[in-house]
The first five atom37 places (N, CA, C, CB, O) and aatype in JSON, in Angstrom:
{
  "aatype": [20, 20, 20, 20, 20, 20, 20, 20, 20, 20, 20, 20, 20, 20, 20, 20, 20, 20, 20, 20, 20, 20, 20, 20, 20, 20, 20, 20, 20, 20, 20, 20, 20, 20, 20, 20, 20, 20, 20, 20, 20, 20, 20, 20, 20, 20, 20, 20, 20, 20, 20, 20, 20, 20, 20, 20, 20, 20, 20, 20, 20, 20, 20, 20, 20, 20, 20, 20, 20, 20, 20, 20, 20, 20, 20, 20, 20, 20, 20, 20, 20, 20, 20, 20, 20, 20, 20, 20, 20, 20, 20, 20, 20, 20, 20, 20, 20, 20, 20, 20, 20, 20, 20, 20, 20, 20],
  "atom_mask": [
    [1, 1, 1, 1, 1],
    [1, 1, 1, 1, 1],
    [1, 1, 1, 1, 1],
    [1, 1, 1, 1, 1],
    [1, 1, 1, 1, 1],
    [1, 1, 1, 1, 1],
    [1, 1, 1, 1, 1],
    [1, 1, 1, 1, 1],
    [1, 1, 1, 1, 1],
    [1, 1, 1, 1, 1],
    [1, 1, 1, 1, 1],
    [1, 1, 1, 1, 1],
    [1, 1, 1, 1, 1],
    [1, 1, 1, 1, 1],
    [1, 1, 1, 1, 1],
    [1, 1, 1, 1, 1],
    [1, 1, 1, 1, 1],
    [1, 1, 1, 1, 1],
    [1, 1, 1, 1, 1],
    [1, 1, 1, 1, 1],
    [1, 1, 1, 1, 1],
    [1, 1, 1, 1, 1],
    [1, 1, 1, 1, 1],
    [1, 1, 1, 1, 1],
    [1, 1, 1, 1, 1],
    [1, 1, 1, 1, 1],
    [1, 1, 1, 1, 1],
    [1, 1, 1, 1, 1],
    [1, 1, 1, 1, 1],
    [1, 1, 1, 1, 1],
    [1, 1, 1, 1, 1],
    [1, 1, 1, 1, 1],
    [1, 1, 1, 1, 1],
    [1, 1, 1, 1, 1],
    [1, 1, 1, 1, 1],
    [1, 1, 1, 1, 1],
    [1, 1, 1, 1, 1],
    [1, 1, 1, 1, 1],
    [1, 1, 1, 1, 1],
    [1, 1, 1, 1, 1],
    [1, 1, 1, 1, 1],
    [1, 1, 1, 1, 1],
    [1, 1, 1, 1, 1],
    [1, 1, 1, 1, 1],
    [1, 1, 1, 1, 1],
    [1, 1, 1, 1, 1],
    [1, 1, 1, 1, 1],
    [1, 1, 1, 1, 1],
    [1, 1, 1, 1, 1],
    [1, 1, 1, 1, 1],
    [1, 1, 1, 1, 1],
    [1, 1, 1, 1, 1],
    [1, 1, 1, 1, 1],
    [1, 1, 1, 1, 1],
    [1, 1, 1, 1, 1],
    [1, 1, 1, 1, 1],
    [1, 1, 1, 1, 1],
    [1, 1, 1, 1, 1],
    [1, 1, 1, 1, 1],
    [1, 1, 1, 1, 1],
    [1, 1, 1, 1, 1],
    [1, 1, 1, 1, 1],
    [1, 1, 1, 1, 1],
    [1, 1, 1, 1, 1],
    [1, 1, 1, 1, 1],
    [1, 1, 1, 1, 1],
    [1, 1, 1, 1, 1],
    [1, 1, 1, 1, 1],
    [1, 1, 1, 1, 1],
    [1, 1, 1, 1, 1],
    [1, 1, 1, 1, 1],
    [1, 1, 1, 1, 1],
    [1, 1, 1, 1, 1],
    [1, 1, 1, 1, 1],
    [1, 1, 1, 1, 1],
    [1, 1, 1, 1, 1],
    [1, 1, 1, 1, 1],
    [1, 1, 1, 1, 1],
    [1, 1, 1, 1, 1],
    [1, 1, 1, 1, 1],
    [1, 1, 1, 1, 1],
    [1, 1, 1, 1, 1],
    [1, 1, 1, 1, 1],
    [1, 1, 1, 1, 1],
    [1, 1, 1, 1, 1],
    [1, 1, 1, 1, 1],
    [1, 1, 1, 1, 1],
    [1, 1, 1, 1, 1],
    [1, 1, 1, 1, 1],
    [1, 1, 1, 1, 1],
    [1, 1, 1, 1, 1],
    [1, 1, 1, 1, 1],
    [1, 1, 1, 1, 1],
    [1, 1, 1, 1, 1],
    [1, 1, 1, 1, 1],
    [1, 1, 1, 1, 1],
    [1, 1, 1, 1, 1],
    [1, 1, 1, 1, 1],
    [1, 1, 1, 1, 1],
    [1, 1, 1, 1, 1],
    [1, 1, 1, 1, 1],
    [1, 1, 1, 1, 1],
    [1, 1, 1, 1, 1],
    [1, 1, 1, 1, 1],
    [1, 1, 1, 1, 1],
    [1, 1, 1, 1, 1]
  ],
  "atom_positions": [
    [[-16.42, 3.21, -28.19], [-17.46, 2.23, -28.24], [-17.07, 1.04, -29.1], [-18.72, 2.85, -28.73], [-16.56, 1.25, -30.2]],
    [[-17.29, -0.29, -28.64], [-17.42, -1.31, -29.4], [-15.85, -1.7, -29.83], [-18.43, -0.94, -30.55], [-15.39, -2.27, -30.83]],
    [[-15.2, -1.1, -28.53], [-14.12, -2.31, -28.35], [-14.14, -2.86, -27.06], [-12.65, -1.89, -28.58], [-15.01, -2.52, -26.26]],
    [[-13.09, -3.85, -26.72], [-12.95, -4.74, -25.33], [-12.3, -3.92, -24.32], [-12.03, -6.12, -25.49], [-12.12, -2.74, -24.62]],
    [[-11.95, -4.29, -23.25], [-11.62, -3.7, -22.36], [-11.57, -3.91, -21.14], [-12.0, -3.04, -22.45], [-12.78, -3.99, -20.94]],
    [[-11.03, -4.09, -20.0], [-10.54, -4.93, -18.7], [-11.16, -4.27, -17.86], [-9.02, -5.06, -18.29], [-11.0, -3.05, -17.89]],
    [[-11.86, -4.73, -17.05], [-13.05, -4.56, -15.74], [-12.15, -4.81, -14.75], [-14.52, -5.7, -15.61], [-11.32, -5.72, -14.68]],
    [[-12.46, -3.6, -13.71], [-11.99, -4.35, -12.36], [-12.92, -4.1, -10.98], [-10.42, -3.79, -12.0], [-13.37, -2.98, -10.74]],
    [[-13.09, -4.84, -10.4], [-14.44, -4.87, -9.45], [-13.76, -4.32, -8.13], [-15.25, -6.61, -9.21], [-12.79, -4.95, -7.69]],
    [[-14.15, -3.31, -7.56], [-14.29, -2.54, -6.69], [-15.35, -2.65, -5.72], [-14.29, -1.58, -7.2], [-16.41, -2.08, -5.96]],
    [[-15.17, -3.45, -4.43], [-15.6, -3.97, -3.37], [-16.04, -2.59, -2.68], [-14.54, -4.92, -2.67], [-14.97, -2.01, -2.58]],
    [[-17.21, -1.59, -2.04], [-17.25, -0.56, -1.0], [-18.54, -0.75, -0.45], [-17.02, 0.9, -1.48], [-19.65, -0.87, -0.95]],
    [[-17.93, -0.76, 1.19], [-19.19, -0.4, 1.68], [-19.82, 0.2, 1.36], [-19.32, -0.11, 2.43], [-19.27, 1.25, 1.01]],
    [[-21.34, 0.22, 1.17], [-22.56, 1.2, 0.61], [-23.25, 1.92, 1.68], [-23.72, 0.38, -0.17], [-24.29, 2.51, 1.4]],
    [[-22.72, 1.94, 3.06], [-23.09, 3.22, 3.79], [-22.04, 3.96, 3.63], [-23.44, 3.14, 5.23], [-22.41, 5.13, 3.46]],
    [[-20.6, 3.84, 3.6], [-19.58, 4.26, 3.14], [-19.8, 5.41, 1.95], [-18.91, 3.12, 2.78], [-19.75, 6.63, 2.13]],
    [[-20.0, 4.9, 1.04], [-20.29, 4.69, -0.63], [-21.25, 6.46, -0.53], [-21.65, 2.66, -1.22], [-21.21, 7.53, -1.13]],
    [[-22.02, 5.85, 0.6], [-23.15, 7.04, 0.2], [-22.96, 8.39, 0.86], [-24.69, 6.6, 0.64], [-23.55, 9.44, 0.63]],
    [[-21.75, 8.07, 1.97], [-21.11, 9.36, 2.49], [-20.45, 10.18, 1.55], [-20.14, 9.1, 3.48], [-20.6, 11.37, 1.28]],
    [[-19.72, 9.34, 1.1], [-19.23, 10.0, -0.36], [-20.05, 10.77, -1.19], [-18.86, 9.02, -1.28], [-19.93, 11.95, -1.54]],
    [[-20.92, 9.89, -1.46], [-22.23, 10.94, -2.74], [-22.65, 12.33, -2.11], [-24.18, 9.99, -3.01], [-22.71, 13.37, -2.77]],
    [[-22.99, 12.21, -0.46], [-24.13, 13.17, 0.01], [-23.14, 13.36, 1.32], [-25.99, 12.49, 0.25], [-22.37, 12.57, 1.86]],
    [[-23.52, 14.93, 1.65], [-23.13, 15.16, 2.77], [-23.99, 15.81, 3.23], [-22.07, 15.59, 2.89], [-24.89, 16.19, 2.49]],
    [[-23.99, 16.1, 4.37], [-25.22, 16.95, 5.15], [-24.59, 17.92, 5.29], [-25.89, 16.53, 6.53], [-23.42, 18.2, 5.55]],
    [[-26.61, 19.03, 4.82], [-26.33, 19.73, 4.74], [-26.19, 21.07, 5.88], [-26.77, 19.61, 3.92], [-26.89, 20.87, 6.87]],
    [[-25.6, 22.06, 5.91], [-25.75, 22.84, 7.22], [-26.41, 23.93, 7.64], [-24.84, 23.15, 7.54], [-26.84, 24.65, 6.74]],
    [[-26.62, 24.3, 8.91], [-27.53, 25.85, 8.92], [-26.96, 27.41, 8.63], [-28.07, 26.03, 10.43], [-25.92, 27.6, 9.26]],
    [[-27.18, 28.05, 8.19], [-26.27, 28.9, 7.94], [-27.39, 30.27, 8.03], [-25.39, 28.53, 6.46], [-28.49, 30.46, 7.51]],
    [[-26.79, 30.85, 8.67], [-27.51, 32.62, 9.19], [-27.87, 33.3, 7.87], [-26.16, 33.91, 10.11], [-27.11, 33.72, 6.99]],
    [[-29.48, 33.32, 7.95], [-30.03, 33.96, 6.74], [-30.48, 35.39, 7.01], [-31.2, 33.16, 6.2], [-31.17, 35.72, 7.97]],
    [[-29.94, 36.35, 5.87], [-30.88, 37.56, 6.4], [-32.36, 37.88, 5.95], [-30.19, 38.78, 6.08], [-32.62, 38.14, 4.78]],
    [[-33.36, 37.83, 7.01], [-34.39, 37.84, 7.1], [-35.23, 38.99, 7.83], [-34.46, 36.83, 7.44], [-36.32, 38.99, 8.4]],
    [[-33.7, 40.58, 7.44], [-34.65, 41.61, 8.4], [-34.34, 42.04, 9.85], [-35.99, 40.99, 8.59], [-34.68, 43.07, 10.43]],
    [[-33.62, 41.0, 10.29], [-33.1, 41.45, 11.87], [-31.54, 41.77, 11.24], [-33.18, 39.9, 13.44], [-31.12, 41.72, 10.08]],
    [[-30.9, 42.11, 12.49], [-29.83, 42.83, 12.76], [-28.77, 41.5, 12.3], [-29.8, 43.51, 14.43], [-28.01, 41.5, 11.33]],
    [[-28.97, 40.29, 13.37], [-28.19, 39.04, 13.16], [-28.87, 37.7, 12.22], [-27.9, 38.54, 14.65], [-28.44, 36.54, 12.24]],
    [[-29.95, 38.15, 11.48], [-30.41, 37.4, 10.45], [-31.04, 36.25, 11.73], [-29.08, 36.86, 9.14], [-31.04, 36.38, 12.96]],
    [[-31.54, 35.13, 10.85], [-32.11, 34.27, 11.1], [-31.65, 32.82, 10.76], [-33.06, 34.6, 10.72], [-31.25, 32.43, 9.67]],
    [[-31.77, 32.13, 11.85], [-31.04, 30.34, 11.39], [-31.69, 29.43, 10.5], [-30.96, 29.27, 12.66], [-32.82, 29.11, 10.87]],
    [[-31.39, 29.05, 9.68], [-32.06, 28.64, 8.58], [-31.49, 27.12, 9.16], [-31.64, 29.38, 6.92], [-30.36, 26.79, 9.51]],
    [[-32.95, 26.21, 9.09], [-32.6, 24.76, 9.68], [-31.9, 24.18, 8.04], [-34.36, 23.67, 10.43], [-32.04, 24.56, 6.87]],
    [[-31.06, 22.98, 8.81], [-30.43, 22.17, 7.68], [-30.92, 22.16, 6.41], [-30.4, 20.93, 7.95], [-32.14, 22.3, 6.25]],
    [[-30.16, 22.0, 5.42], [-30.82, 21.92, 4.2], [-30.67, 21.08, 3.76], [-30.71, 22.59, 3.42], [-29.77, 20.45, 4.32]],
    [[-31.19, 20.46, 2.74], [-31.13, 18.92, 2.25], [-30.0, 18.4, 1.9], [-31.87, 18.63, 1.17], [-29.2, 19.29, 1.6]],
    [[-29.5, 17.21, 1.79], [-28.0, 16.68, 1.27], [-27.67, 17.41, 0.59], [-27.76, 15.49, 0.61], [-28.26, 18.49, 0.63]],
    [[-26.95, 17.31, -0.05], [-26.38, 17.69, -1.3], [-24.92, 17.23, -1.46], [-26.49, 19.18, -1.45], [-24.14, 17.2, -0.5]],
    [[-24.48, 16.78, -3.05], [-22.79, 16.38, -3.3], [-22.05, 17.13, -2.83], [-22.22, 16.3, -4.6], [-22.12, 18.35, -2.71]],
    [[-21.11, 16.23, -2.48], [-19.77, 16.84, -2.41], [-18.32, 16.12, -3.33], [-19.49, 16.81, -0.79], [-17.41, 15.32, -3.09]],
    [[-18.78, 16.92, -4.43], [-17.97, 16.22, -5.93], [-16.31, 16.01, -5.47], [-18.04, 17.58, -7.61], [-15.59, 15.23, -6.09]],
    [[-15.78, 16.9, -4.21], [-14.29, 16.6, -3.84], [-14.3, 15.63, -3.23], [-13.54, 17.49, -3.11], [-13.55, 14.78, -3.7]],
    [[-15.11, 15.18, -1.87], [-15.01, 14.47, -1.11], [-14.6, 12.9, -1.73], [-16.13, 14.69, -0.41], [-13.74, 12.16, -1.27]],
    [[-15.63, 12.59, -3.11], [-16.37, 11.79, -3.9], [-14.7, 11.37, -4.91], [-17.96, 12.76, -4.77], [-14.17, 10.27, -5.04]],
    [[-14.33, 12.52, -5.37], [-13.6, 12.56, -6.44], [-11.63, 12.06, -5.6], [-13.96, 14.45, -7.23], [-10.6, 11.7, -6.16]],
    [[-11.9, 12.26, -4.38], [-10.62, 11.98, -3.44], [-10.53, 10.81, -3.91], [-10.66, 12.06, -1.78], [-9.84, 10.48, -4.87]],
    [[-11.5, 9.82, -2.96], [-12.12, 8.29, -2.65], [-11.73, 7.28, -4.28], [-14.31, 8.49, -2.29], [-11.18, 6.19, -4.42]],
    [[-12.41, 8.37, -5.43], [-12.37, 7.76, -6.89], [-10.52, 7.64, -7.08], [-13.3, 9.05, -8.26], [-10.0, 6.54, -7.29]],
    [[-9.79, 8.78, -7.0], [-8.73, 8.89, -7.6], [-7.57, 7.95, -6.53], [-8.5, 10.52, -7.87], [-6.56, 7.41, -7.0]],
    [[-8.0, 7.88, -4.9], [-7.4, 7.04, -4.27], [-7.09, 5.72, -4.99], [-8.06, 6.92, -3.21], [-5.98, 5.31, -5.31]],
    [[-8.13, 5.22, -5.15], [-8.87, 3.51, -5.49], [-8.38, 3.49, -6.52], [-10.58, 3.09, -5.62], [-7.38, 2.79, -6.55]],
    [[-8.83, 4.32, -8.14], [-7.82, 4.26, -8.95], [-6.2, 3.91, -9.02], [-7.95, 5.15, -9.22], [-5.71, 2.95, -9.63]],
    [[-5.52, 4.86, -8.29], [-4.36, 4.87, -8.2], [-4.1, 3.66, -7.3], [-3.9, 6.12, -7.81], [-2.97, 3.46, -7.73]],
    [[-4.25, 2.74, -6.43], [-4.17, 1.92, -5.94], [-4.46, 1.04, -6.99], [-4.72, 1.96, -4.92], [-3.37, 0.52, -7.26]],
    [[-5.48, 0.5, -7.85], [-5.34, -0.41, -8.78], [-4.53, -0.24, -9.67], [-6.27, -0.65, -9.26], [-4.35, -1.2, -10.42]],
    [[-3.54, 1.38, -10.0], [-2.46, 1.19, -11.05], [-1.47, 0.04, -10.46], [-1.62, 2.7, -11.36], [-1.1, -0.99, -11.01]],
    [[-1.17, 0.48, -9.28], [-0.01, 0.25, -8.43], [-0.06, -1.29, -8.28], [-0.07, 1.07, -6.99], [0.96, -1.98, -8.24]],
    [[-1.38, -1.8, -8.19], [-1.35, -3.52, -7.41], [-0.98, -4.08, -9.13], [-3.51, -4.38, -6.39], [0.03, -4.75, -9.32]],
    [[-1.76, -3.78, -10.1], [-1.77, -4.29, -11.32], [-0.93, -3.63, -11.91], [-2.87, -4.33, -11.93], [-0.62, -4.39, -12.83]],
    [[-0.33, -2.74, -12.02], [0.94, -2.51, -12.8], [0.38, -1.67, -14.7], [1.85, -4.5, -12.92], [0.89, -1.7, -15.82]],
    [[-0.85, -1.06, -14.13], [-1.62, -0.61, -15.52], [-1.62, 0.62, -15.29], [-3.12, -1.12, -15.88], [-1.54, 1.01, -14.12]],
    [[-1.71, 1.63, -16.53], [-1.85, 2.65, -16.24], [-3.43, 3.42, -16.36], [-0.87, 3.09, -16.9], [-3.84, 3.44, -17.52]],
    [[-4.22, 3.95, -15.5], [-5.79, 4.27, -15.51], [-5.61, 5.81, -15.99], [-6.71, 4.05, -13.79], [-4.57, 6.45, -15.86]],
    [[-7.05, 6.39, -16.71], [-7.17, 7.63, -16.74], [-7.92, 7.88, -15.76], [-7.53, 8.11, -17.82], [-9.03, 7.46, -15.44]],
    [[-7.0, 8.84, -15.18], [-7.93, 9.35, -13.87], [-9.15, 10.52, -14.12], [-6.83, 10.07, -12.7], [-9.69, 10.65, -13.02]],
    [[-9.47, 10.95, -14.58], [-10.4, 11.65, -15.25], [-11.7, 11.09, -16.12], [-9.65, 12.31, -15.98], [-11.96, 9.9, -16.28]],
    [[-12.02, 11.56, -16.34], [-13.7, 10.98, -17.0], [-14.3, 9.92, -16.28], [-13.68, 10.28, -18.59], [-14.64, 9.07, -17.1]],
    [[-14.51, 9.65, -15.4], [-14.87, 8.55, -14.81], [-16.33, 8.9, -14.81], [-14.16, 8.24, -13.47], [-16.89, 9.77, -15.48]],
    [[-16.93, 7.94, -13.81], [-18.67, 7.9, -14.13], [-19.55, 7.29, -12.85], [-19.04, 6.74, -15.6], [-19.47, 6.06, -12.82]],
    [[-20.13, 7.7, -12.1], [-20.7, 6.92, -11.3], [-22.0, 6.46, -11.66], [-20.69, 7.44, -10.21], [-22.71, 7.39, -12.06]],
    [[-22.77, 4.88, -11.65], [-23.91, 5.05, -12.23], [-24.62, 5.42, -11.54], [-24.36, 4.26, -12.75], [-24.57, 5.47, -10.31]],
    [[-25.77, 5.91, -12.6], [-26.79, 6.88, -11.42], [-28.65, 5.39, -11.19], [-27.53, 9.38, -12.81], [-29.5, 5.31, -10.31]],
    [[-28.48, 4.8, -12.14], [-29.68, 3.77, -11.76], [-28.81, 2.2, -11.7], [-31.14, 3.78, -13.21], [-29.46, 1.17, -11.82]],
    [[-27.72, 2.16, -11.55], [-27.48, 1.0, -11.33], [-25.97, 0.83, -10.39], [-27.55, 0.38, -12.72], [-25.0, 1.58, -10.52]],
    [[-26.04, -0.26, -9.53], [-25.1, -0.39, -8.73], [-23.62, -1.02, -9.85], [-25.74, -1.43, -7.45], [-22.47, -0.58, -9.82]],
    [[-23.95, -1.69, -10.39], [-23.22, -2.36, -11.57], [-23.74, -2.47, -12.83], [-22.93, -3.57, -11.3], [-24.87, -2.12, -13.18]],
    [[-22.83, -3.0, -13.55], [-23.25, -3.75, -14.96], [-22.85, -5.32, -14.9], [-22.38, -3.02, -16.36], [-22.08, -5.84, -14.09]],
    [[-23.58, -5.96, -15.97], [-23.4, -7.12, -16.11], [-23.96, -7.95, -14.48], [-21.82, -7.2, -16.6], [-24.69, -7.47, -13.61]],
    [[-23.39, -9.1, -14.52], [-23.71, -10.05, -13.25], [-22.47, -9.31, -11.74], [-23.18, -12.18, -13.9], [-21.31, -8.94, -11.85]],
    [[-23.05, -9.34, -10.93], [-22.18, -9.84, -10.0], [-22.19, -10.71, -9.14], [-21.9, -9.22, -9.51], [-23.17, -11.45, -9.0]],
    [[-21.0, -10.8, -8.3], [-20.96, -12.55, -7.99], [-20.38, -11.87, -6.57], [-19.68, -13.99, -9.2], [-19.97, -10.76, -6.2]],
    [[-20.53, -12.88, -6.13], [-20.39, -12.65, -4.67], [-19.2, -12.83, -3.65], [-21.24, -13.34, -4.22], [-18.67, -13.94, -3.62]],
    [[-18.74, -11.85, -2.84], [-17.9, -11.29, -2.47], [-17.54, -11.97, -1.07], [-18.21, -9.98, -2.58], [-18.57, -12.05, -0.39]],
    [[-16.91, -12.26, -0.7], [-16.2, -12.76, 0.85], [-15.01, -11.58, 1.39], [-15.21, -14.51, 0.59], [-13.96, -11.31, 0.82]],
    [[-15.35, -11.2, 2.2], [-14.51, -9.92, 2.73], [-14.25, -10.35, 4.44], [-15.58, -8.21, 2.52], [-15.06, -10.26, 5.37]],
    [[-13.04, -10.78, 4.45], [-12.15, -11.63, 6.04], [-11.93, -10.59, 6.21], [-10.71, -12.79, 6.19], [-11.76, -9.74, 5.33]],
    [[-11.88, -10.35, 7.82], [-11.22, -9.29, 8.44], [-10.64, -10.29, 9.86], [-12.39, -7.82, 8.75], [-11.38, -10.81, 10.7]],
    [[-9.27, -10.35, 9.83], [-8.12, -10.84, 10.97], [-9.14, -10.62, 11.57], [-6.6, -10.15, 11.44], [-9.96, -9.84, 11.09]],
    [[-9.4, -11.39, 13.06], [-9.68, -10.69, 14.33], [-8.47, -10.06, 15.17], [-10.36, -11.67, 15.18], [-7.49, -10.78, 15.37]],
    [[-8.47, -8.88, 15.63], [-7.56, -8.33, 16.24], [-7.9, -7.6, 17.64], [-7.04, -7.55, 15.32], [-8.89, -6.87, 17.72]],
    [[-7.06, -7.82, 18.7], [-7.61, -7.16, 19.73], [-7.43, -5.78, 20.01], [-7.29, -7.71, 20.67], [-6.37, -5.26, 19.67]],
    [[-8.42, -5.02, 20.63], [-9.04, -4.27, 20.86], [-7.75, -2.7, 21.09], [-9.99, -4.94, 21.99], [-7.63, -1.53, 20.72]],
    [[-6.9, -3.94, 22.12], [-6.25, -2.97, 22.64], [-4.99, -3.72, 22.45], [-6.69, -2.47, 24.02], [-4.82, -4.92, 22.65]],
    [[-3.98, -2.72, 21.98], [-2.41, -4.01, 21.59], [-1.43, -3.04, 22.34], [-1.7, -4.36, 19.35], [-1.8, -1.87, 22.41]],
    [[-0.23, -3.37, 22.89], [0.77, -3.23, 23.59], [1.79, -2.67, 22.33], [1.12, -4.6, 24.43], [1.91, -3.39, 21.34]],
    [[2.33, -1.7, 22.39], [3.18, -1.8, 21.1], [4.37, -1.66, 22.19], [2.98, -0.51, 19.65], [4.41, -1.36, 23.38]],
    [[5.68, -2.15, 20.86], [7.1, -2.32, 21.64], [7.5, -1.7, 22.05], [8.01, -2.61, 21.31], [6.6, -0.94, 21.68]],
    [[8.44, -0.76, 22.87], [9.49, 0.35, 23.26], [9.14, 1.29, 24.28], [9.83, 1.17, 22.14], [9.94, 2.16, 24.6]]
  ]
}
């Protein structure tokens, strides 16, 4: 606490973003007394801290590599009431247009 320290802003889609947090959940054969149990409908989201923790350590390691810094990959933090800190400013994200269907060589 209460030293400086270098920010780096991490651009993600937020339907993306939220696949990560939550995955759906599935039905799974409950025993309820019969022979082959009973189907228990979906159950509510719930994390999936690997799925989540892939995505984190990818992105990490990609900002060692572009910037040439070394990150701790561990302790990290997702906030839970806020998308950010401080201001953010606004983002322009180009995507080439490319066609649909491409010919490759050979």
């Amino acid at each position: 606490g209460g030293r400086g320290c270098t920010a780096y802003d991490v651009v993600v889609n937020s339907g993306f973003f939220r696949t990560l947090q939550v995955r759906l959940g599935t039905g799974q054969v409950g025993g309820s007394g019969g022979a082959l149990g009973a189907l228990t409908p979906p159950g509510p989201p719930q994390a999936d801290p690997l799925y989540l923790e892939f995505f984190l350590t990818v992105a990490m390691e990609g900002l060692s590599d572009k910037y040439g810094v070394e990150l701790e990959l561990t302790g990290w933090r997702v906030l839970r009431n806020r998308k950010f800190l401080g201001s953010i400013s606004a983002q322009n994200i180009r995507a080439q247009p490319r066609p649909h269907i491409q010919e490759l060589p050979g």
